[in-house]
N, C-alpha and C positions, 0 to 999 in steps of 0.2 A: 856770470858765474858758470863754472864748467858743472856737465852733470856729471855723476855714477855711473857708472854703468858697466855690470858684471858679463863678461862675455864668458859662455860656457866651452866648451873642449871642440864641436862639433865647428862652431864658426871659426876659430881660429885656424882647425883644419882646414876648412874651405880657402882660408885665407891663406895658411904656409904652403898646399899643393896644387893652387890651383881648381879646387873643384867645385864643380860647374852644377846647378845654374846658381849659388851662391855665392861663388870667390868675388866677382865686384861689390857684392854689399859688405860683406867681410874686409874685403880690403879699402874700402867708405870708413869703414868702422876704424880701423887700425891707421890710416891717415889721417882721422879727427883727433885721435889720442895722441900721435906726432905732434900733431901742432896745438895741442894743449885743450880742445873746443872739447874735450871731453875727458874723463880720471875714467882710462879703464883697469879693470880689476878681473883676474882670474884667480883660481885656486889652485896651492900645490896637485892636488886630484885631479883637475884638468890640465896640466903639463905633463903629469904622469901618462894619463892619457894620450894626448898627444903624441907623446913621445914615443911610447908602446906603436902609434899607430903610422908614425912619421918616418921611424928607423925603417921600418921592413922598404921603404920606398927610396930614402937619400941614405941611407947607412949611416950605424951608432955614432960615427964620428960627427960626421953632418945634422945631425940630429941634434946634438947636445949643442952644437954652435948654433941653430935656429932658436931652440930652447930659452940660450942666455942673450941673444938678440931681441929675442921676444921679450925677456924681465926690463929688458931697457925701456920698452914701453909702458908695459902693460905692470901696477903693481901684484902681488901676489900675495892671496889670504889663505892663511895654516887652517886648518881644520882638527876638529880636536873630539874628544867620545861625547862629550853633548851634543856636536852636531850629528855625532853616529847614532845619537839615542830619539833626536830628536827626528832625524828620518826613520828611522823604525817607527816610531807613532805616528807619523804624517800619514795622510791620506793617497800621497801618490805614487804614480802605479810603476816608474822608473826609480829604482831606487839608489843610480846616481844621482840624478835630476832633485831627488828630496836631498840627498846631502849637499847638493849646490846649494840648493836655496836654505837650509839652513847654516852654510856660509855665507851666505850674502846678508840675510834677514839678520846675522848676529853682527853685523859691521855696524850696523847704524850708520849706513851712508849711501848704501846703493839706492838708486833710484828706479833701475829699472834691469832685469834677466833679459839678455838677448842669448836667443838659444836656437 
């Protein structure tokens, strides 16, 4: 049985540009998902990010084609004002990082944040 596993904005970056010393475990990551040994899952919020972060380096055109290469792998969870309200009350101190995880926590399927 394949796990969950919710990759946040920062690994995937590691994984689309190359950076270092992360990109091999990120791209471990994104070859397990290929060949099915794992359900990986990100959030509309970390494509956005990414995005934002990937354009300034391969330009908007190139970007958006990485973007929908990446949904072929990777599914994608919508986020919605309960998870905005429920990071507002979270304890933690990133407050991307809290609205991840109350994307994730509200799936009932993720098994584990790699971040």
């Amino acid at each position: 049985m394949s796990k969950n596993i919710f990759i946040d904005s920062d690994v995937l970056i590691d994984f689309l540009i190359d950076r270092k010393p992360n990109a091999d475990d990120a791209a471990t990551l994104i070859d397990r998902a290929e060949k099915g040994k794992i359900i990986a899952y990100t959030s509309v919020l970390c494509l956005a990010n990414i995005h934002y972060v990937i354009r300034k380096i391969v330009g908007e055109k190139k970007s958006r084609e990485i973007i929908e290469e990446l949904i072929d792998i990777i599914k994608v969870l919508s986020f919605s004002e309960k998870n905005l309200r429920n990071a507002i009350k979270s304890d933690f101190k990133d407050f991307e990082d809290a609205i991840q995880n109350s994307i994730a926590i509200e799936s009932n399927s993720i098994s584990a944040i790699i971040t």
